[in-house]
N, C-alpha and C positions, 0 to 999 in steps of 0.2 A: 298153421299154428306151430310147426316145428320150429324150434327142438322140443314143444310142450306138446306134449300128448294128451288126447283125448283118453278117459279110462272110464270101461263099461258101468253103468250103471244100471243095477237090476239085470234083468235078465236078458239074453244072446238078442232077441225082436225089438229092444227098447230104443233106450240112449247111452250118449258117450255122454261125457262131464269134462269141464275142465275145471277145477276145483280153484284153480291159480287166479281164474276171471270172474268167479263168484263175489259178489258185491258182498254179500250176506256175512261169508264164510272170508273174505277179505279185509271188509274193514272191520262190522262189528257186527253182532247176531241183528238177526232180522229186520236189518237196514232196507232191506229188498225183496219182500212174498211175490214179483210177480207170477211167478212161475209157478210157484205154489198155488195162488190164485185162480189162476190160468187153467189149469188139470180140471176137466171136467168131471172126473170121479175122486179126487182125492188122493192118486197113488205117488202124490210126488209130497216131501215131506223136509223141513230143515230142524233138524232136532239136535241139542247140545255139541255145536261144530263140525256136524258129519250132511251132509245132503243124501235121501234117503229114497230110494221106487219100490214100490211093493209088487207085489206078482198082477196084481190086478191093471195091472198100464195096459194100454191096448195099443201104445206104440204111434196116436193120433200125433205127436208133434206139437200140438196145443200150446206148449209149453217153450219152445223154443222161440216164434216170434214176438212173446212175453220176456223176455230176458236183453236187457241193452244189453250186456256186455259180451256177449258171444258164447256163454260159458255153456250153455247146451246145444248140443247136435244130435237132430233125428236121423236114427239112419235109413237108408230106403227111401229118399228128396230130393235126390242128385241126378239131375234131368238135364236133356239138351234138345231142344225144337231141332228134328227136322228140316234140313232146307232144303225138302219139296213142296211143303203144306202151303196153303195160300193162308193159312190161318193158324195158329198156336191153341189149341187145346186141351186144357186140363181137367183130368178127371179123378174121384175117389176111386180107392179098391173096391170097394163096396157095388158100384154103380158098374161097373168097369167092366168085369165079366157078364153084364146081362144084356147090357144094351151101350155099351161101348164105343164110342167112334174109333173108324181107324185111325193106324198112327195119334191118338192119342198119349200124352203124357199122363199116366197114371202114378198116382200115389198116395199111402195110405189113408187119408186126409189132407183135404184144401184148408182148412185151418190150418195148418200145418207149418203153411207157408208164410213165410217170413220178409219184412218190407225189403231186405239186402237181396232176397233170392226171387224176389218177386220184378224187381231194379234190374236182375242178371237178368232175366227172362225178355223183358222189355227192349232192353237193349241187345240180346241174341236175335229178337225177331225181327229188327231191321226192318223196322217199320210195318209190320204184319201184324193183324189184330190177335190179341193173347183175351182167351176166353175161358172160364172158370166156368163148369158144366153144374147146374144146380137141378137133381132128381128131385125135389122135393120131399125126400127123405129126413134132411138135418134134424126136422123137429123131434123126429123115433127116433134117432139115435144116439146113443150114450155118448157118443164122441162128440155129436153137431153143436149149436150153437142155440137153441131153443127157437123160436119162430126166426130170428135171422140165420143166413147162410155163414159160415164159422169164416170167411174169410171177407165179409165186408166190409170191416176193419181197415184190413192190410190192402184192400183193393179202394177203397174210401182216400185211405192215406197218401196213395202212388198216384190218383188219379190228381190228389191237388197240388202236388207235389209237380207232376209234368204238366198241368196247369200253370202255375208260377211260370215254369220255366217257358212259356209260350209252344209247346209241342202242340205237334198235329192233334185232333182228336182221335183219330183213326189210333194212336199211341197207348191211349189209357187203356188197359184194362178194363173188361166188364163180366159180369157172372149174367151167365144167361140162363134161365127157366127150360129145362125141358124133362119136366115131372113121369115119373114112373109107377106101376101102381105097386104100394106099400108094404102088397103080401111078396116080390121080389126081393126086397132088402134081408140080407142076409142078419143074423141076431149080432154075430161079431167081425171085427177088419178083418180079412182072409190072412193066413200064414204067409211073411214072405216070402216063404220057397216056391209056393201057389203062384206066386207072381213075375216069378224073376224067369228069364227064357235064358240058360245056361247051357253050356257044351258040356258033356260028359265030365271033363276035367273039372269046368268050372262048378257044376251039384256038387261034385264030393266035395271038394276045397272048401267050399260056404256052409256044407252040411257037416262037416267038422267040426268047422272054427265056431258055429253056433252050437253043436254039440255039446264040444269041449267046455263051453261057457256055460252050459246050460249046466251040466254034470260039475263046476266048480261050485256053481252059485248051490247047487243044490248038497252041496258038500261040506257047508258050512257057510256060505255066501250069506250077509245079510243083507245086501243090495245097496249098501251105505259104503261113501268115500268121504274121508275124512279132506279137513283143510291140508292143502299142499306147501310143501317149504316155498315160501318169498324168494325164488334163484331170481327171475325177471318184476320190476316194478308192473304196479299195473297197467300203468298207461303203456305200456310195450307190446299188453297183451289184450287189454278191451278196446284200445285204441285202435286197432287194425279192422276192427267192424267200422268204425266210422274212415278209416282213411279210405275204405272199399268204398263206402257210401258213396264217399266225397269226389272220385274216382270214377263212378258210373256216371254222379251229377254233371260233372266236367265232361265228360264223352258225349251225355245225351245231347246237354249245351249244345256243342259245337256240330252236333246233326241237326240241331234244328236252328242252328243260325241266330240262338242268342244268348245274350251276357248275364252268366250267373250270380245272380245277386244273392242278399244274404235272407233275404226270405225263403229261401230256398235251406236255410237249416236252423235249426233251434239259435236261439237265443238266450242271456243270460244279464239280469239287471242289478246292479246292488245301492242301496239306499243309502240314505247320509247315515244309520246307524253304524254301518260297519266302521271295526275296531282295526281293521288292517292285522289281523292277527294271524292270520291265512289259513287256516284251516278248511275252509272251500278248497283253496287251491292244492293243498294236503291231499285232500279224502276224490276230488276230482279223478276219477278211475277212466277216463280218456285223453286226461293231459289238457282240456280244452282249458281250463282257468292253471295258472301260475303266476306267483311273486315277482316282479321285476324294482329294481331298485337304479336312478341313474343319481348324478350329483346333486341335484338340486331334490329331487321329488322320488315319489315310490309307488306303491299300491297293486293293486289286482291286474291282468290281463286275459283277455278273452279271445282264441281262437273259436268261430263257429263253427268251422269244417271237423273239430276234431270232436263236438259235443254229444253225446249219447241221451241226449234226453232224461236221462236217468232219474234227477231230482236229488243225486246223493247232495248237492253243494247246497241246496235249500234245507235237505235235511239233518247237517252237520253248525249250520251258521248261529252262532248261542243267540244274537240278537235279530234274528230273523231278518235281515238284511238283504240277501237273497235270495233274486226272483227267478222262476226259470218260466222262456216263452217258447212252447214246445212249435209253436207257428212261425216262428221266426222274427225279427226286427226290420222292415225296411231300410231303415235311417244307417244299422249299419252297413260292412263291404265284406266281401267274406273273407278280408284279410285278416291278424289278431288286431283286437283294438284295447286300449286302455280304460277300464269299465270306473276305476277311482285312481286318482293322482293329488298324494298327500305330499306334503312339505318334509321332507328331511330333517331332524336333530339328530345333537347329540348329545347322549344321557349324560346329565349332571353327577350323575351317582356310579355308572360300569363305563361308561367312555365311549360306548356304541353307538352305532350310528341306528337312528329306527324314522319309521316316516306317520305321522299321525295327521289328525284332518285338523286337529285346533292346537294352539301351539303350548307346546308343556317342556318341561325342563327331564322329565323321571321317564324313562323308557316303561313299555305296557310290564314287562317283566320285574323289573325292580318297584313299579307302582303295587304289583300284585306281593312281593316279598311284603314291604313296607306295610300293608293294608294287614298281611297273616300276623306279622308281628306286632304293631298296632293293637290287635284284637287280642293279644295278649300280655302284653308287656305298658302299652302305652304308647304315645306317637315320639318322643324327644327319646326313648329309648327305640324304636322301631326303626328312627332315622341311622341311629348307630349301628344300630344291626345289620341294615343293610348295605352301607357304605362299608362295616367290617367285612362283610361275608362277598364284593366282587373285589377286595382290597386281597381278600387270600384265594379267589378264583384268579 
């Protein structure tokens, strides 16, 4: 994410933020609770333009594979299989210290995990089975996911995903059963320093920099970061989750010997009501929809590779025009395609060129002057008005 930095949120065990990639805090107030949502206790919060963690987080990540656009990061996730294991292993902190496999990858919670980091994982084990260790704990625990396991979700998702793609079975991901008895489960996720195996050098360094954080926050820290200056658009900056995506999808492809089709990433449909007025492709925080205009015709475009699932373009569209297919479309490729292509004029009244689906003389903008004025003045006065007013633009 450089040159954007991550900035702590709440306290030294938590999360980073990227304030820049927040949907919520980017385009409009609470365009986007998933995350909020997500937090199994509550301590994650978007209040009056600031994104907000209270002391009560428990550091589960929960919250991170709930966010299209990248904008949170748990820390203590950052894992690499082993290439001695015949098999890839993932286990909670919780579970970990009692009954542990070796060389397991441990981390604070397997909800945690994320469908981009769960994609990395798949494709580091080169064809080696990756398995999500399930104590039968989740349903005690304030973190877990109520009688499901907090990551069958995200393991649900990868497996139909490298399905499409014709992968081996051996490839998917699977969460195995191997129940512990209950009086074991510790009441909270263990301390990261509990966890981390460090050299002399490296305890002090980590027991500092969390320190220092710890003794800021509590120094007047209220655990909130405000929205960040617009220096990078957004699709510069949510868009690099999906181009990662798009990136594994291609690599896995080509280990398993087949052609990436477009069912392999979300989808996006617009109906005859759209006005061409582009604000989908505006508020589109991956870049995936944009404006194109050639001589003759105009309209909306769609990359699928670049699409975040999100839902912001369904949720901005004034004529609900706007369909998003979180499963994908067969029918298209995963090239960009052209989702509407309207006829080109040009306005009678500003001289611009605009592309509309039925054929009209008055551009969407000067129909809208005309209509304000209209409603006040009258239409044989509104026509003047606005022919006056791009006469002195």
């Amino acid at each position: 994410m450089n040159p954007i930095a991550f900035r702590a949120l709440g306290s030294a065990r938590q999360l980073d933020f990227l304030p820049q990639a927040c949907l919520s805090l980017r385009l409009a107030q609470r365009i986007c609770l998933r995350c909020v949502a997500a937090c199994p206790i509550g301590a994650l919060k978007l209040d009056n333009g600031s994104m907000a963690l209270d002391e009560r987080c428990m550091g589960c990540g929960r919250c991170v594979p709930a966010c299209p656009s990248g904008a949170l990061r748990a820390r203590d996730f950052e894992f690499a299989p082993s290439v001695a294991d015949d098999e890839i292993v993932l286990e909670c902190w919780k579970a970990a210290p009692r009954a542990g496999q070796q060389n397991s990858i441990q981390v604070p919670c397997l909800g945690g995990i994320s469908r981009l980091a769960l994609l990395e994982l798949v494709a580091a084990a080169q064809g080696r089975p990756v398995r999500l260790m399930d104590k039968g704990w989740c349903a005690d625990c304030a973190a877990g996911g109520g009688e499901n396991h907090p990551a069958v979700a995200v393991v649900a998702e990868v497996g139909r995903l490298l399905e499409k793609l014709g992968a081996p079975l051996t490839w998917r991901p699977k969460i195995v059963s191997r129940p512990l008895p209950i009086g074991l489960m510790p009441d909270d996720i263990p301390d990261p320093l509990s966890q981390k195996t460090l050299s002399r050098r490296g305890f002090f360094s980590t027991f500092l920099s969390e320190a220092a954080a710890t003794v800021a926050s509590a120094a007047g820290g209220t655990g909130k970061v405000d929205a960040a200056p617009r220096t990078l658009s957004l699709a510069e900056i949510a868009g690099r989750e999906a181009k990662r995506t798009t990136a594994l999808i291609l690599e896995l492809a080509q280990r398993a010997g087949t052609e990436p089709s477009a069912a392999l990433f979300p989808a996006v449909e617009i109906g005859a009501a759209c006005c061409n007025h582009g604000i989908c492709a505006a508020a589109c925080p991956g870049g995936a929809l944009r404006r194109y205009e050639d001589e003759a015709t105009g309209g909306i475009m769609f990359d699928p590779t670049a699409c975040l699932a999100c839902g912001v373009c369904e949720t901005v569209c004034p004529e609900h025009a706007v369909r998003l297919l979180p499963e994908g479309n067969p029918e298209h490729t995963i090239h960009p395609v052209k989702l509407t292509q309207m006829s080109q004029y040009t306005c009678s009244a500003c001289g611009e060129k605009f592309a509309e689906a039925s054929e009209t003389l008055i551009c969407p903008d000067c129909t809208k002057k005309r209509e304000i004025a209209a409603s006040l003045f009258g239409i044989s006065f509104a026509d003047r008005q606005v022919t006056a007013a791009n006469l002195e633009l």
